[in-house]
C-alpha positions in Angstrom: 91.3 121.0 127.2 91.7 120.4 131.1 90.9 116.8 132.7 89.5 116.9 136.6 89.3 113.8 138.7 85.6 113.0 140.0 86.7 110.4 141.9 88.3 107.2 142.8 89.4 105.8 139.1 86.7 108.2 137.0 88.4 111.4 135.5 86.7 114.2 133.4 87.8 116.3 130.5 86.5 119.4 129.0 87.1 121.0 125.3 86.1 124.3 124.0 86.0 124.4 120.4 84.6 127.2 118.5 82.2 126.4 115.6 80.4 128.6 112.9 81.2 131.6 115.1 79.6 129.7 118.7 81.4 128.2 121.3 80.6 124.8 122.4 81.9 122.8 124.8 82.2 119.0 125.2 83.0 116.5 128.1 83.6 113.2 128.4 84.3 111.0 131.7 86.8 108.1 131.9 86.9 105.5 133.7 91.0 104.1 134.6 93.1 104.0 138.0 96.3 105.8 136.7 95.5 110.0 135.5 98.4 109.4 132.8 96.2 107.1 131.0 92.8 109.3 131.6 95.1 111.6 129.9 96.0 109.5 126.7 92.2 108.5 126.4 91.6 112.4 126.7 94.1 113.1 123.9 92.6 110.4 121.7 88.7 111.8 122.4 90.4 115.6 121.4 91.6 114.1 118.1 88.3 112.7 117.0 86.4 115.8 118.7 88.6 118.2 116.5 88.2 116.0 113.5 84.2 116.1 113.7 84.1 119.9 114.2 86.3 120.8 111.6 85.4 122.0 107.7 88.9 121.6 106.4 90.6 118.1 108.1 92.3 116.6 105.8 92.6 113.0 104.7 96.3 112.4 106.4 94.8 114.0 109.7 91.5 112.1 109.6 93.7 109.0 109.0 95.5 109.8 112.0 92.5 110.0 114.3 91.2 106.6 113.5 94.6 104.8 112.7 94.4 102.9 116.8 91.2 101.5 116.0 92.4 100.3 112.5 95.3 98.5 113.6 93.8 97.0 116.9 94.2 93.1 117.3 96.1 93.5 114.1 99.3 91.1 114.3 102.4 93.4 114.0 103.7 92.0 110.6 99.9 93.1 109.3 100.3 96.7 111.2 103.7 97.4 109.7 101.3 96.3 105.8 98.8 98.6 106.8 101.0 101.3 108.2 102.7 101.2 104.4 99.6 101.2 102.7 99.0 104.6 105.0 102.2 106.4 104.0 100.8 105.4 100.0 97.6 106.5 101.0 99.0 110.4 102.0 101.8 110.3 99.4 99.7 109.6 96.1 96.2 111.0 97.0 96.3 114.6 97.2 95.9 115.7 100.9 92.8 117.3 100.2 89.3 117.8 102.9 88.0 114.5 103.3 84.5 115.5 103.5 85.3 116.8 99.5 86.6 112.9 98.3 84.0 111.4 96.4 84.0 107.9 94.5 84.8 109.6 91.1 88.1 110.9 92.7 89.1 107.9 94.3 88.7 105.8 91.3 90.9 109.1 89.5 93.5 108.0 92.1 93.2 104.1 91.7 94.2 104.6 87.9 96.7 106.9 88.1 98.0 104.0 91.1 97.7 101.5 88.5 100.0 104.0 86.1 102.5 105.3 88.2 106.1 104.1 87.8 107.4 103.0 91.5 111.7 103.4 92.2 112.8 100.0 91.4 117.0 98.9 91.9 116.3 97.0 88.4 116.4 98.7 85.3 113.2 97.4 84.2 110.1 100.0 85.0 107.2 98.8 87.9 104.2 99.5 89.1 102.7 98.9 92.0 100.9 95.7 91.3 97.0 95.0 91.5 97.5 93.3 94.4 99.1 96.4 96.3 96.5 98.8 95.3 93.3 96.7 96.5 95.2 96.6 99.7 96.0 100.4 100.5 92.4 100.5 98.8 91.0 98.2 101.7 93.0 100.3 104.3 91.5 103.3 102.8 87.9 102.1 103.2 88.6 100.6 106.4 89.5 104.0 108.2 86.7 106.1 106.5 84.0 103.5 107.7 85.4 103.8 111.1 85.2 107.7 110.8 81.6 106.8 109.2 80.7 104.4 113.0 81.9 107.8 115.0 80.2 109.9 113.0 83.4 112.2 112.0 81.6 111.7 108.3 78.1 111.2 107.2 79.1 108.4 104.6 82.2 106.7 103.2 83.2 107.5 99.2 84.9 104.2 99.1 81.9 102.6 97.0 81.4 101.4 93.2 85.5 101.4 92.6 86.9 99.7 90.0 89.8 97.7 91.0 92.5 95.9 88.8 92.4 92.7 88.4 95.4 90.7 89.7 95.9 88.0 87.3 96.7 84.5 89.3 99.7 82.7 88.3 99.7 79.4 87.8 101.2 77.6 90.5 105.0 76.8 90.2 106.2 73.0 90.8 109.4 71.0 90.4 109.6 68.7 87.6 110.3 65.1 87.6 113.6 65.8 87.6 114.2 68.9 89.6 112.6 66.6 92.5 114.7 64.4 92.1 117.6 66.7 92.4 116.1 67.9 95.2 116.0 65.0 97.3 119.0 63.0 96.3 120.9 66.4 97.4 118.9 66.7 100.8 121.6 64.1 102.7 124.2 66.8 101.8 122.8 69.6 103.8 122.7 70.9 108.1 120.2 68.7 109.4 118.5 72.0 110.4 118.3 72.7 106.8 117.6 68.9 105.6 114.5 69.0 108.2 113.4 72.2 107.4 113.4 71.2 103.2 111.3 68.2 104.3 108.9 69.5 106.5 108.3 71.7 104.0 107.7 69.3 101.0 107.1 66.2 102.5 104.0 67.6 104.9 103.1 70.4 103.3 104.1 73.1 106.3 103.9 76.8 105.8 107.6 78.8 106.7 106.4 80.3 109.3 104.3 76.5 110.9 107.9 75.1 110.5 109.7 77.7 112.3 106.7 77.3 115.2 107.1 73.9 115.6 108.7 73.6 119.2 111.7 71.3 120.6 109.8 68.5 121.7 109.8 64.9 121.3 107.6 64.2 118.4 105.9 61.3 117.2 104.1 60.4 114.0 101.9 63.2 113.8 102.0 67.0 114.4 99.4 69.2 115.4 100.1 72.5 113.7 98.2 75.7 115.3 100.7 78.3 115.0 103.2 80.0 113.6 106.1 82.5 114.3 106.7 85.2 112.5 109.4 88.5 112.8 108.6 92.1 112.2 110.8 94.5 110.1 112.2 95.7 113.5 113.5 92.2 114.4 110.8 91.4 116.8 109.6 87.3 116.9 105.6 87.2 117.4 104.2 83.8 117.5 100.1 83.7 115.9 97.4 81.4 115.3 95.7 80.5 112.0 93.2 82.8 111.3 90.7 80.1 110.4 90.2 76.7 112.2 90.8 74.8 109.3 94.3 76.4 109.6 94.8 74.1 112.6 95.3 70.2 111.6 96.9 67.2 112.3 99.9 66.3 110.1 101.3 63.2 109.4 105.1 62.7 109.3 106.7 60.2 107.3 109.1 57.7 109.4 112.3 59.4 107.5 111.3 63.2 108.6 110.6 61.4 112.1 114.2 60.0 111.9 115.8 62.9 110.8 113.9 65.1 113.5 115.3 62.7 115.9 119.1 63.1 114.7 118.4 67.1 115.0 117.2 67.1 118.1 120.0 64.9 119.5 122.5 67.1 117.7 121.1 69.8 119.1 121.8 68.3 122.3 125.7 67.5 121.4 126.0 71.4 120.3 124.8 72.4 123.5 127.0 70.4 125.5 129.9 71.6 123.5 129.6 75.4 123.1 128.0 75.8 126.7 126.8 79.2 127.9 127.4 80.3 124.2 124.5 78.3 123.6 121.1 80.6 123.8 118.8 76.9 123.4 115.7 78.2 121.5 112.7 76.4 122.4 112.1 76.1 119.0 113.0 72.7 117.2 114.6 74.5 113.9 117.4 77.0 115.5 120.7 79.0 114.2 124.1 77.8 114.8 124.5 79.5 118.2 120.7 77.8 119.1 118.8 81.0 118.8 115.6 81.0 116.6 116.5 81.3 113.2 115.5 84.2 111.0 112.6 83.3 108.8 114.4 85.4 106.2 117.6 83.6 106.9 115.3 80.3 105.8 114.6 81.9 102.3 118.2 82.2 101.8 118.9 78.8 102.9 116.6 77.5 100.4 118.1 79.8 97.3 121.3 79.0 98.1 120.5 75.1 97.7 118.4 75.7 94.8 121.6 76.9 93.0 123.6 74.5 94.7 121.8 71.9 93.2 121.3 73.3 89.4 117.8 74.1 89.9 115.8 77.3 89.0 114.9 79.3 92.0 112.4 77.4 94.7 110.1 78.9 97.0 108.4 77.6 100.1 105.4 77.8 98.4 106.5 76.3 95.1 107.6 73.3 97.7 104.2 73.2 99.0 102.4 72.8 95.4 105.1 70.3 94.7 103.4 68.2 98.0 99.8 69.2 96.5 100.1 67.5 93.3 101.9 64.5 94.3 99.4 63.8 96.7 96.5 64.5 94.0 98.2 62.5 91.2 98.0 59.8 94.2 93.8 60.1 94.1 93.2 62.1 97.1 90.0 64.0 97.0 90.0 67.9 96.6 88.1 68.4 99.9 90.5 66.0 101.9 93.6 67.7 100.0 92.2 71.3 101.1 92.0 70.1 104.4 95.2 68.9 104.7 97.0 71.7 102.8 95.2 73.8 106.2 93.2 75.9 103.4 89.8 77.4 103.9 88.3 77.2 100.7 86.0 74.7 100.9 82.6 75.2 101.0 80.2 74.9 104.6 78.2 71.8 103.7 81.6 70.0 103.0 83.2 71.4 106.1 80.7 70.2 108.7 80.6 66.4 107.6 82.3 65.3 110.5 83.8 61.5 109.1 85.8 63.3 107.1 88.2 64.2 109.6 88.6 60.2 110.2 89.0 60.2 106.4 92.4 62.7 106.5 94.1 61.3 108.9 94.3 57.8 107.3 95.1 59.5 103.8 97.7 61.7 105.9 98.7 58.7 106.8 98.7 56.8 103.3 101.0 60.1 101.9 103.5 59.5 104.6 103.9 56.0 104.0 103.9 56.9 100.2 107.2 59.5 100.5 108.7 56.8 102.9 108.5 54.4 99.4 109.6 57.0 97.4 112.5 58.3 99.2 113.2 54.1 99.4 113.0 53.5 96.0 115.2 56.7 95.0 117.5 55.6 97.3 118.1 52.0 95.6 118.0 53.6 92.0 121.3 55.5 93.1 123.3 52.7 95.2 
């Protein structure tokens, strides 16, 4: 392949390639200021060029080809998913043509998934679980009806597969008297912790919500629209719901606002005191040293209180279903309760009814006041 510039910003590049005995030729003209990047677009255009002409490319390499247009506008947490899924993908299905998969083989290939032992640090013997294999399935079918759009493949075998079924568990929360436990040992914590615990029960907030909630002065309610996340490589990315009822108004109950407060001003005291060892996150739920904490660091946070306390092991999650079914023991509607759990499972005709955002924030409202009488009334029952 050579690459000749036409003109001002538009570059051209030529392939030979010989096929069934004939040369033919291909060209293609790009359009960018800089010849280094005329040259990556070139590279990219051989790959797919070579891929289309050839009897004999092989999944791994067809996987390669499309793999950019795959992972484009994917967040980096969901490239590093799919970029695991791809490694399964070439490790377990034999590297075979692609044009010679069929439906029949990848369903051969999804059982034998569904069978295979996995290396596990635990004695006990895993598989990879339903949920894993309808995900590298999905990244699977999503490259081959890419190579389908190019035409690299006259039609995609991922059809009429059978998939496990992942069997839902039911959703974990603390009893009676693990809340209690819970709360009464909240005073004893960091307040970085202790507002990090109750953000998390007490409004129903995602990890990743809490640790995007910024520095600021804030009020009785929240407007959550994002989220910060790390990669495997240490990298913090900050992304937005991916649906719009992902993005809501929470209501914070006077005792989370007070405790926010006393964070933030102790924030304030630690940076007066360590100084230019200080790094000052703009974030409002930081490591000792004020640098964004690691969400993983949060996890462990939460495990290590969990035992502190004499409780089984908590999740966010599990903290998060706790909030769910106080709120609907209290009478909240399911469709107000979605809503203000920032799920998207409810259906369009409910969704559009515009009073009903008027309706969540006074029941947002309503659960705040009713944790501010709980956490009260606990509070007598112990003095």
């Amino acid at each position: 392949m050579y690459i000749i510039k036409l003109s001002t910003n538009k570059y051209r590049a030529t392939l030979s390639k010989t096929v069934n005995g004939k040369r033919k030729r291909y060209t293609k003209t790009f359009t960018t200021s800089k010849k280094k990047d005329a040259v990556k677009m070139a590279q990219e255009w051989e790959s797919t060029i070579m891929c289309k002409v050839s009897t004999d490319c092989s999944i791994s390499e067809l996987l390669d080809v499309v793999w950019s247009t795959v992972i484009k506008n994917k967040s980096p947490n969901t490239v590093d998913g799919y970029t695991l899924c791809k490694e399964r993908i070439v490790k377990t299905l034999d590297d075979i043509p692609a044009r010679d998969l069929s439906p029949r083989i990848i369903q051969h290939w999804i059982d034998k998934l569904s069978n295979s032992e996995i290396k596990s640090t635990s004695r006990n013997k895993r598989t990879y679980s339903p949920k894993t294999i309808k995900e590298t399935y999905f990244v699977l079918s999503r490259c081959f009806s890419v190579a389908v759009a190019w035409e690299l493949l006259p039609s995609s075998p991922c059809h009429d597969i059978v998939l496990p079924i992942n069997n839902k568990k039911e959703a974990h929360i603390l009893s009676p008297n693990d809340l209690s436990l819970f709360i009464n040992g909240l005073d004893t914590l960091p307040l970085d912790s202790k507002v990090l615990f109750e953000l998390a029960l007490f409004c129903s907030l995602r990890r990743g919500e809490i640790l995007g909630i910024k520095d600021e002065p804030i009020g009785s309610k929240i407007v959550i629209d994002k989220a910060r996340y790390r990669t495997k490589h240490g990298i913090d990315f900050v992304k937005e719901p991916k649906t719009k009822s992902g993005i809501r108004i929470c209501s914070i109950p006077d005792f989370v606002k007070s405790d926010i407060e006393n964070l933030r001003n102790y924030h304030n005291d630690e940076k007066k005191r360590l100084r230019s060892a200080w790094i000052n996150s703009s974030y409002l739920i930081k490591a000792a040293d004020g640098s964004p904490i690691a969400p993983h660091a949060v996890g462990q946070r939460l495990t290590r209180y969990a035992k502190k306390i004499g409780i089984d092991h908590v999740t966010f999650h599990q903290l998060r279903h706790t909030y769910a079914s106080i709120v609907a023991s209290s009478g909240t509607d399911l469709v107000t309760l979605s809503r203000l759990m920032g799920h998207s499972n409810k259906s369009t005709t409910l969704s559009i009814y515009t009073h009903l955002f008027k309706d969540e924030a006074e029941v947002g409202r309503n659960v705040a006041n009713m944790f501010d009488g709980m956490i009260q009334s606990m509070t007598k029952s112990h003095e």
